[in-house]
ZAVO-915816 format. One record per residue (C-alpha): residue in one letter; x, y, z. Coordinates in steps of 0.25 Angstrom, whole numbers, padded with zeros to 4 digits, always signed. Layout:
N
AXYZ;...
//
This chain:
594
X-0040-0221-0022;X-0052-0221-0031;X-0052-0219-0046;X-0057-0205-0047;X-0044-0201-0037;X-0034-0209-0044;X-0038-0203-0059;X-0036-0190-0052;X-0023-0193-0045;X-0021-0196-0061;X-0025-0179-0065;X-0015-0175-0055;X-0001-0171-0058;X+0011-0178-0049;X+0014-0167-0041;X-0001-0164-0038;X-0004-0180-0034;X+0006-0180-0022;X+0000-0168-0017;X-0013-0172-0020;X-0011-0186-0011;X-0009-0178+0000;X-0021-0168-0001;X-0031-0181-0004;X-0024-0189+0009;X-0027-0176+0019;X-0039-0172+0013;X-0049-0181+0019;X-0044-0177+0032;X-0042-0165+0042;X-0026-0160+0041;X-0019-0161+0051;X-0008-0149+0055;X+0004-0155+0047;X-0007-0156+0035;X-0011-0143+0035;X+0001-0138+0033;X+0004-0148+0022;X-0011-0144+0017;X-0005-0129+0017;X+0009-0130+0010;X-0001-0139+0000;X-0010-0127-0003;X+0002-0116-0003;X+0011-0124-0012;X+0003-0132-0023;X+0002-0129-0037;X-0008-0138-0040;X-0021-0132-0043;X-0029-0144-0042;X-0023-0148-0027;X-0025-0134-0023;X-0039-0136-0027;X-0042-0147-0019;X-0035-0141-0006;X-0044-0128-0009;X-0056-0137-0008;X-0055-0144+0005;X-0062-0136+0014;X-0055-0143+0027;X-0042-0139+0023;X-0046-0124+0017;X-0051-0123+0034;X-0036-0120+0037;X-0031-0107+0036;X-0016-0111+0028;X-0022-0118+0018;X-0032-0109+0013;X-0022-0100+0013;X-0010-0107+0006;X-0022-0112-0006;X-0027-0097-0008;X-0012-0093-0008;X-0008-0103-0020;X-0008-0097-0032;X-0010-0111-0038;X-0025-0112-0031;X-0036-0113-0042;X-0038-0096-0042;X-0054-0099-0040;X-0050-0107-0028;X-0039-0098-0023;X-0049-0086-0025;X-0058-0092-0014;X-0048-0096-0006;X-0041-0084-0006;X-0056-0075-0002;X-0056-0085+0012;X-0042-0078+0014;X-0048-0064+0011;X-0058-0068+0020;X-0050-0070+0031;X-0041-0058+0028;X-0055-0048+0030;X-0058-0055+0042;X-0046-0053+0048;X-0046-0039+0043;X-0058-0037+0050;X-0054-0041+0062;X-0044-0030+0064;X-0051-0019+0058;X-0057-0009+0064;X-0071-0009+0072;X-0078+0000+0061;X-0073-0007+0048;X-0075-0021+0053;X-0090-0023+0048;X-0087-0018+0035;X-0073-0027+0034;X-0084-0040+0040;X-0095-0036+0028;X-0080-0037+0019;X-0078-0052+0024;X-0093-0056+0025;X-0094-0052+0009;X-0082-0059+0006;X-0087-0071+0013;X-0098-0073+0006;X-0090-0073-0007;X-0081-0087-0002;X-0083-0099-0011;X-0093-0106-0003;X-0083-0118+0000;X-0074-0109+0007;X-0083-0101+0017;X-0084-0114+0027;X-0070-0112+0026;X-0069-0098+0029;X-0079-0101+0040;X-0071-0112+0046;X-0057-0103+0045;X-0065-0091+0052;X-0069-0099+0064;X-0056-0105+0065;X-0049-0091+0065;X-0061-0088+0075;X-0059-0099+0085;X-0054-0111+0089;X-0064-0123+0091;X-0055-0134+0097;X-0044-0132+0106;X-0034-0137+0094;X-0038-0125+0087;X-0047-0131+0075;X-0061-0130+0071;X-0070-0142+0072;X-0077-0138+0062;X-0071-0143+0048;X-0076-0144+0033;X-0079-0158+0031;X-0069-0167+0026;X-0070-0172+0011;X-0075-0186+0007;X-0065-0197+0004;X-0065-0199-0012;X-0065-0183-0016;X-0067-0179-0029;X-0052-0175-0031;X-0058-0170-0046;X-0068-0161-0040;X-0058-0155-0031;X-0046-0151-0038;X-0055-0145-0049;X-0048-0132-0052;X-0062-0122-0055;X-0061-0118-0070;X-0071-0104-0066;X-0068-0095-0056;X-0079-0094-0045;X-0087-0080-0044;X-0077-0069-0040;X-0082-0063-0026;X-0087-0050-0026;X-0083-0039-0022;X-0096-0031-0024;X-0100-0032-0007;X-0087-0026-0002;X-0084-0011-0002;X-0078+0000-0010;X-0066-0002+0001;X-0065-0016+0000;X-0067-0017-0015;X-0056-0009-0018;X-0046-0017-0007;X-0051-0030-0014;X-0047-0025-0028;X-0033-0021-0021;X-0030-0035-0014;X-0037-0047-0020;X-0032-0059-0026;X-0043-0064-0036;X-0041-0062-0050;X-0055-0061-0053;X-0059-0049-0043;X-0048-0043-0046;X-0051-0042-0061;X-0065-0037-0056;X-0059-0025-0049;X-0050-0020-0061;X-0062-0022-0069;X-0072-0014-0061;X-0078+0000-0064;X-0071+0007-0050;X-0057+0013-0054;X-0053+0010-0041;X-0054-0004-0039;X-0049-0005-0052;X-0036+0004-0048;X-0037-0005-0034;X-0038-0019-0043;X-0025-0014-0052;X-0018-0011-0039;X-0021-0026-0034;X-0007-0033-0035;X-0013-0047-0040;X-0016-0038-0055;X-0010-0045-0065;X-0009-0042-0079;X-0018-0053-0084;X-0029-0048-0073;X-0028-0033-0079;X-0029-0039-0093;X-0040-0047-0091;X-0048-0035-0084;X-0044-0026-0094;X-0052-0036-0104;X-0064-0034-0095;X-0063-0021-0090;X-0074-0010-0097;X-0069+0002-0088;X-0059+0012-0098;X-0052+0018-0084;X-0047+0001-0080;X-0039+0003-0092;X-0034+0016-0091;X-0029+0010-0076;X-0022+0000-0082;X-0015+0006-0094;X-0009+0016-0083;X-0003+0008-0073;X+0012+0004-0079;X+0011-0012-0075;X+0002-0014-0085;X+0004-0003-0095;X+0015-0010-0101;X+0010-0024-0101;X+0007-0029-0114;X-0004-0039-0109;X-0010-0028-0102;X-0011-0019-0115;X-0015-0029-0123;X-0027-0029-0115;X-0029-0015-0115;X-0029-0018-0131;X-0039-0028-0130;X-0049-0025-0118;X-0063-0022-0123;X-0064-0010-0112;X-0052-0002-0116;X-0053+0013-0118;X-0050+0015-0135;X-0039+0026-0130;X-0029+0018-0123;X-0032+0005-0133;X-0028+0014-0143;X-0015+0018-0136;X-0011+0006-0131;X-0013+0000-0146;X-0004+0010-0151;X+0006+0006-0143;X+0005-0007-0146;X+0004-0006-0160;X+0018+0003-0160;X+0024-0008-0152;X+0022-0018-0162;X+0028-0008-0172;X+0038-0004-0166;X+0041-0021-0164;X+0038-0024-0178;X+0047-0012-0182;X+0047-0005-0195;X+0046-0012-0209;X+0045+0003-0216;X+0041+0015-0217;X+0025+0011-0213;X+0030+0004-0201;X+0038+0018-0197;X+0025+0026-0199;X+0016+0017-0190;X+0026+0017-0180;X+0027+0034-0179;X+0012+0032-0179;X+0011+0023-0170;X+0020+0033-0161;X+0014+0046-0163;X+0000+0040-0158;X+0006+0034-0146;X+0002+0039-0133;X+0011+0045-0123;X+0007+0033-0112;X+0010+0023-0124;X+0027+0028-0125;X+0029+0019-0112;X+0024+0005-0116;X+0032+0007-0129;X+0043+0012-0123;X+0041+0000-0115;X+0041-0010-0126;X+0052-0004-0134;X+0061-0006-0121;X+0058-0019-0119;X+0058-0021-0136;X+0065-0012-0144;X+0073-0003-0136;X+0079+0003-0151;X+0065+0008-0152;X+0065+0016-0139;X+0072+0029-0145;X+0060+0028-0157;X+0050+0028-0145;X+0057+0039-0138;X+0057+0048-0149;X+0043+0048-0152;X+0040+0048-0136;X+0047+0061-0136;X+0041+0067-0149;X+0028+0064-0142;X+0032+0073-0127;X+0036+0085-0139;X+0024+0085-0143;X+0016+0084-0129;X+0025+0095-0124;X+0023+0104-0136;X+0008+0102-0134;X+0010+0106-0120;X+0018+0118-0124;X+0006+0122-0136;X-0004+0123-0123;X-0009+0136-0117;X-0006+0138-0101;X-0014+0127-0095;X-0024+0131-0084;X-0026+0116-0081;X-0014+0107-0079;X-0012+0096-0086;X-0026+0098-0095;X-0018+0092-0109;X-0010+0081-0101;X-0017+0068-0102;X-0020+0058-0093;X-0010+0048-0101;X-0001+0059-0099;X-0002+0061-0087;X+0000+0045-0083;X+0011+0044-0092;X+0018+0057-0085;X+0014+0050-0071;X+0022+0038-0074;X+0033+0045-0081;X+0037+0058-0075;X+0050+0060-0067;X+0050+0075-0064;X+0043+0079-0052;X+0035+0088-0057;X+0026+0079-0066;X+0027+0069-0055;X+0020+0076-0046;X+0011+0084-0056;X+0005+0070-0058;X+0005+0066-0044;X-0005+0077-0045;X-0013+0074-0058;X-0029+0073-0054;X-0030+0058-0062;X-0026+0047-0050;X-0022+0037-0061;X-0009+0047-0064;X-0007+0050-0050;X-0004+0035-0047;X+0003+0033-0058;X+0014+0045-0054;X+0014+0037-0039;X+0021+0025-0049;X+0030+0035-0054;X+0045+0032-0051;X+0048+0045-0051;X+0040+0048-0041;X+0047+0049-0028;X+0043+0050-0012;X+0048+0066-0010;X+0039+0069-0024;X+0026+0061-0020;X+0028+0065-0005;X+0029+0080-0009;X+0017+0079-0018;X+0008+0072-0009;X+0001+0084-0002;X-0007+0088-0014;X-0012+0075-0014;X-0027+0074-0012;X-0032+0062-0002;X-0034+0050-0014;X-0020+0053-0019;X-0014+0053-0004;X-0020+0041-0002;X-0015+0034-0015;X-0001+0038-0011;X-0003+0031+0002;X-0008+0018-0005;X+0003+0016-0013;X+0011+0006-0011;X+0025+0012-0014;X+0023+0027-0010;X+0016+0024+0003;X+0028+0016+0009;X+0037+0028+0005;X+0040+0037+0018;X+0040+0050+0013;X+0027+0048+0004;X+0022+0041+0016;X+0024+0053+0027;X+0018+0063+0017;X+0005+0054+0015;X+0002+0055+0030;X+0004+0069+0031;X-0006+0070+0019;X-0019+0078+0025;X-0027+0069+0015;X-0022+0056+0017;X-0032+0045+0026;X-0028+0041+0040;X-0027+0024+0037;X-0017+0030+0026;X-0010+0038+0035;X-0009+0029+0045;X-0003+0018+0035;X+0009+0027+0031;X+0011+0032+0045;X+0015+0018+0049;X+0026+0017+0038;X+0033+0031+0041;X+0046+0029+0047;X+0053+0036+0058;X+0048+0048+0068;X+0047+0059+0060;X+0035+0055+0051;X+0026+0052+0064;X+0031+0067+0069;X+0027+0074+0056;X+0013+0067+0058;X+0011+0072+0070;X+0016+0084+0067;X+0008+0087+0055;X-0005+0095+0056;X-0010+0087+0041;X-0010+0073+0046;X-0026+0074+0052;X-0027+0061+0056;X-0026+0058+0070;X-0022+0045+0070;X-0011+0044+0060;X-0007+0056+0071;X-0008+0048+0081;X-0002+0035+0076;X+0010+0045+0072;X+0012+0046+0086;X+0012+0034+0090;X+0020+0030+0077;X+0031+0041+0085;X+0031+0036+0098;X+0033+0022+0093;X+0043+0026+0086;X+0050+0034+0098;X+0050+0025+0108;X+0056+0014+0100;X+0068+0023+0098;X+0080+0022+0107;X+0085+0036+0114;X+0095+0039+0102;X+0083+0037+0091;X+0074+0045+0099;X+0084+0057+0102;X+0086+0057+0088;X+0070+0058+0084;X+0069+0068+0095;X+0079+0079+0090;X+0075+0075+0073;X+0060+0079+0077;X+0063+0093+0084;X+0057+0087+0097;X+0044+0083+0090;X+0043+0070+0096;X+0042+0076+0110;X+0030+0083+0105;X+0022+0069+0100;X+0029+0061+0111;X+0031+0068+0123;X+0029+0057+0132;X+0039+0047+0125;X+0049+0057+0124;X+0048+0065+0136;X+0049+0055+0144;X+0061+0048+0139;X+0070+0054+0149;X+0083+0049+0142;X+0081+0051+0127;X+0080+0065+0131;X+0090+0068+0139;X+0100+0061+0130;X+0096+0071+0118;X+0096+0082+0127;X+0109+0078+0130;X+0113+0085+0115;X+0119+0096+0115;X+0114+0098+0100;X+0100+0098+0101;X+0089+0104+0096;X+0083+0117+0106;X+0069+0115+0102;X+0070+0099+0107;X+0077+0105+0120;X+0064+0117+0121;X+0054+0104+0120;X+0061+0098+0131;X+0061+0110+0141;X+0048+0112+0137;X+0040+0098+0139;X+0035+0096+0154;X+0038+0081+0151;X+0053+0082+0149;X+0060+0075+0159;X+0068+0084+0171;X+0081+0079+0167;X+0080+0082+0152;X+0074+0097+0157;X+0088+0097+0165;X+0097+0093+0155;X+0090+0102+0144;X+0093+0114+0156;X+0108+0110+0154;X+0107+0110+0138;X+0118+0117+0130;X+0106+0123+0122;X+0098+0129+0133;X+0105+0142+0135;X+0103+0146+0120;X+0088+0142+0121;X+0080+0151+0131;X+0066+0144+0127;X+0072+0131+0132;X+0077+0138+0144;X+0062+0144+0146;X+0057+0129+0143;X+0066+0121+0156;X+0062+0135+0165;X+0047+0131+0162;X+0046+0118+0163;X+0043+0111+0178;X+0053+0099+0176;X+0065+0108+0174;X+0074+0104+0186;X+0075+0115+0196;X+0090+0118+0194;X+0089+0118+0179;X+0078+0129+0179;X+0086+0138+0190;X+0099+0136+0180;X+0092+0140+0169;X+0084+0151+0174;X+0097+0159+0179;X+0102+0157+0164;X+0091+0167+0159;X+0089+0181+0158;X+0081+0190+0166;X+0070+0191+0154;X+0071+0177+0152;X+0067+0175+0167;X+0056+0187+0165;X+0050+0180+0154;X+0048+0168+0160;X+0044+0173+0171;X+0032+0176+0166;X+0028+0161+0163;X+0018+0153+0174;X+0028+0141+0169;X+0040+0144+0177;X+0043+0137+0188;X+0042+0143+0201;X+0057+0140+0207;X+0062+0149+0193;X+0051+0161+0198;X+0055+0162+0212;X+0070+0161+0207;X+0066+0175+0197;
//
C-alpha cells in the first residue's frame, strides 16, 4: 500500500474503511456472480456518500443492470451522481416503452429516447451502450458481452474518485421533447432541478403538472416561489390546502420578489393578527389593532387563523368566530341590498368562490361550484369532503370534455364505481379514457349499459365491453349465470347469443322456474338458436297458457318439437289459428293440421 492510499484509508470513517477494503480488492478485477450480488447489496445499502461515489464511477461495474440500479435508487448517492444515473434508467424505461407501443407513435416515442440520449453524461453513454446491446443480444454462449469498459490502473487515485462534486452538472433540457412529453415529465421526474424549472415556467399547465408531481416538497416550492415572476404560480399555490397553511410556504409568499401586492398584503395581515393575538393585549391600543386587524382580514384568511388558534390558543377561537360571523352578516346583507341579478355570481369573487369550493356542505353550493367557469374552483370542489359519488355522478353530464376528462384523472374519483360508470357513459369523454375506466367497472351490469347506451360513440370501448361480458359469463358457473340472466331481463342473450344459447343446461335449469320472467321465456321461443329441449320444456311451462305471444313464438319457430307445436296449437282459439295463419312462418305440419 503506498502513502497516498494509507493517508486516505486515514480520511475515512471505520465503518466506511471495511467496506472500502472490499470495493478496492474487487475493483481491479471483473466480478464474478457472488460479487456482483455483494456489489449490488453494496450499492443499495450504503450510507456512505464517498463509497457510493467511487462504485458510481467504475464503469465495469455500472455495465450490470442491478447495480446501476440499486446506486440510482439510494437516496445516499451524490444527487449530481444519482441524477445521471437515474436518466440511464429513464432511458431504458422509454425504450421499453417503445417497444410496445403502437406502430404509429413509435417514431415519435424513438426521437423521445434519442434526445434524451444525447443529454447522458458523457461517462455513462458507453455504458448505456453496452447495457443496450446486452438487452439486445447475447455474444457468448454464457450469456456476457466481450466487449467490456477497461479495467482501472493498479494505484487509482482514491482522492479523485470519491470526490463528491460540489456543483450540479447542466440540468437536461427538456426544450427537444413535446408538448405531450413535457407535460408527463413535469408529472414524473425525479430531479430537483427540472422540476423547479417546470413550477417556475410561464405555461400554467406544466406548472399545474409540476405541483401535481409527488417528489414536491415544501422547500422545492419555497425555493421557486423565490424565483418565480409569473403572479398566476402564486395564486396556484396559495389555493391548494397542503401549502396554504404552511408557515415556511407563507413566508415565502411574504418575501418572494414576484408576488402579486394583493395576496402579500393578505397573507401579512394574517400574520401580523397572529402575532397579536400571540402577544395578547397589554391595553386598550392592543384591543384596537387587533379589531383592525380583524375587520381588514380577508374571508380566505379566517381558515389559516382559525388554524393557528386551534393548534395555539383554542380560548381565542370564540373571538375568531364572532368576527368570522359578523363578517357573513355583512356579505349576506350585501347580497340582499342587490337588484335581481341577470348574471349569476357577477358580485361573488373568485376568493369567494374558492373558499365556498372547499368549504360548502350543502349540495346545492357544491354543485353550483362544480359548475363555476374558473377550473382552478372546479378542482378545488373535486377536494371537497363533502362531495360524494351519487352528487358528482349526477352532475357529470353538464360537464364539458376538459372537466370530464379531469374527473377521469383523478386519482381518487376515477377509482370510485359509480363516478366511474358515469364517466364512460359521458358522450364527451376520449376513448383511451374510456377504455381505462372500463377496465375497473365490476360486474355485468356496467358492460350491458355500455352496450346498451346510444351516447357511448366509441366503437371500441363497445366492443371491448363485449368482450369484457363474455369473459365475464363464461367464467361464471350455471347458478351465477342464471342469476345474471334473469337480473338483466334476458339482455345478455341479445349481446351473447352464442355463449348463452348454446349452453343447453344453464337454460333448461332456469327454465325449470316456475317464477320466471315472461319476457326471458318470449326471448327464448323466439331465438332460432334455442336448443329443441329448452323450446319443449318452455311448451310445458306454468306460464305459457297466460302468455299467448310465447305461445305464437314456439308455433313459429322450426325447432319446436313436433308434439309440443300440435299440443299447443289445439290450446288456441279459432282467431288465434286465423291470425296465424296468415304468417309464411308457420310451419307446414300446423297448416295442413288448420
Amino acid at each position: 500500500m503506498t502513502v497516498e492510499e494509507s493517508a486516505f484509508l486515514e480520511s475515512l470513517a471505520e465503518s466506511e474503511r471495511i467496506h472500502f477494503r472490499h470495493l478496492a480488492m474487487v475493483r481491479p478485477q471483473l466480478p464474478s456472480e457472488s460479487q456482483v450480488h455483494m456489489l449490488e447489496g453494496l450499492a443499495r445499502s450504503l450510507a456512505s456518500p464517498r463509497l457510493l461515489a467511487l462504485m458510481a464511477r467504475t464503469p465495469h461495474w455500472l455495465a450490470h443492470w442491478p447495480i446501476l440500479l440499486g446506486l440510482a435508487e439510494n437516496e445516499a448517492t451524490p444527487e449530481v451522481i444519482r441524477r445521471d444515473l437515474e436518466m440511464v434508467v429513464s432511458l431504458f424505461d422509454q425504450m421499453r416503452e417503445m417497444d410496445q407501443a403502437p406502430a404509429s407513435e413509435k417514431a415519435e416515442r424513438s426521437d423521445s429516447v434519442k434526445a434524451l440520449y444525447s443529454q447522458l453524461n458523457a461517462g455513462l453513454k458507453p455504458v448505456a451502450k453496452l447495457l443496450a446491446k446486452q438487452l439486445a443480444k447475447t455474444v457468448t454462449a454464457t450469456g456476457t458481452t466481450q466487449e467490456l469498459p477497461p479495467l482501472p490502473a493498479e494505484h487509482p487515485d482514491w482522492e479523485a474518485l470519491t470526490d463528491i462534486p460540489a456543483e450540479a452538472p447542466k440540468q437536461p433540457s427538456s426544450a427537444g421533447l413535446d408538448r405531450g412529453d413535457r407535460l408527463a415529465r413535469a408529472r414524473q421526474t425525479a430531479q430537483p432541478e427540472e422540476l423547479l424549472g417546470f413550477l417556475v415556467d410561464e405555461d400554467i399547465e406544466l406548472r399545474q403538472a409540476a405541483l401535481q408531481n409527488p417528489l414536491v416538497s415544501e422547500d422545492l416550492v419555497c425555493r421557486a416561489l423565490s424565483q418565480c415572476q409569473e403572479p398566476a404560480f402564486f395564486e396556484e399555490v396559495y389555493a391548494e390546502a397542503r401549502w396554504y397553511f404552511r408557515e415556511p410556504v407563507r413566508e415565502s409568499l411574504l418575501e418572494a420578489p414576484g408576488c402579486p401586492a394583493e395576496l402579500s398584503r393578505r397573507v401579512a395581515l394574517s400574520q401580523q393578527l397572529v402575532a397579536a393575538l400571540d402577544q395578547g393585549t397589554l391595553g386598550r391600543a392592543d384591543l384596537r389593532r387587533i379589531v383592525s386587524l380583524f375587520t381588514q382580514l380577508e374571508e380566505g384568511e379566517y381558515q389559516f387563523v382559525t388554524y393557528w388558534a386551534k393548534r395555539q390558543s383554542p380560548h381565542l377561537l370564540r373571538v375568531v368566530k364572532y368576527f368570522y360571523d359578523r363578517l357573513q352578516r355583512q356579505r349576506s346583507g350585501l347580497a340582499s341590498a342587490l337588484p335581481e341579478r341577470g348574471e349569476e355570481g357577477r358580485w361573488a369573487t373568485l376568493e369567494e368562490r374558492v373558499f365556498l369550493a372547499t368549504q360548502a356542505t350543502q349540495e346545492e353550493q357544491i354543485s353550483q361550484v362544480l359548475k363555476d367557469p374558473d377550473s382552478q374552483v372546479f378542482r378545488l370542489a373535486l377536494e371537497n369532503p363533502a362531495l360524494t359519488p351519487r352528487l358528482l355522478a349526477s352532475t357529470l353530464p353538464a360537464f364539458d370534455h376538459h372537466r370530464a376528462e379531469a374527473v377521469a384523472a383523478h386519482a381518487a374519483w376515477s377509482e370510485d364505481p359509480m363516478v366511474a360508470e358515469a364517466l364512460v357513459h359521458h358522450p364527451l369523454l376520449s376513448e383511451a379514457s374510456a377504455l381505462r375506466l372500463l377496465a375497473h367497472l365490476p360486474g355485468v351490469k356496467p358492460a350491458i349499459e355500455v352496450l346498451r347506451d346510444p351516447r357511448v360513440l366509441h366503437l371500441e370501448v363497445k366492443r371491448r365491453a363485449l368482450e369484457t361480458l363474455r369473459a365475464l359469463y363464461l367464467a361464471m358457473d350455471i347458478p351465477d349465470r342464471i342469476t345474471a340472466l334473469r337480473t338483466s331481463g334476458g339482455e345478455l342473450m341479445r349481446h351473447l347469443p352464442q355463449e348463452v344459447l348454446q349452453d343447453e343446461e344453464t337454460l333448461r335449469r332456469m327454465v325449470a322456474d316456475r317464477q320466471l320472467d315472461p319476457g326471458i321465456l318470449l326471448r327464448l321461443a323466439r331465438n332460432k338458436l334455442t336448443p329443441r329441449s329448452v323450446l319443449e320444456q318452455i311448451a310445458g311451462h306454468p306460464v305459457l297458457m297466460a302468455h299467448a305471444a310465447i305461445m305464437a313464438e314456439l308455433l313459429l319457430n322450426p325447432k319446436t318439437p313436433r308434439d309440443a307445436s300440435v299440443r299447443i296449437w289445439c290450446l288456441l282459439s279459432e282467431a288465434e289459428q286465423q291470425q296465424l295463419l296468415r304468417s309464411p312462418h308457420l310451419p307446414s305440419t300446423l297448416r295442413a293440421m288448420a
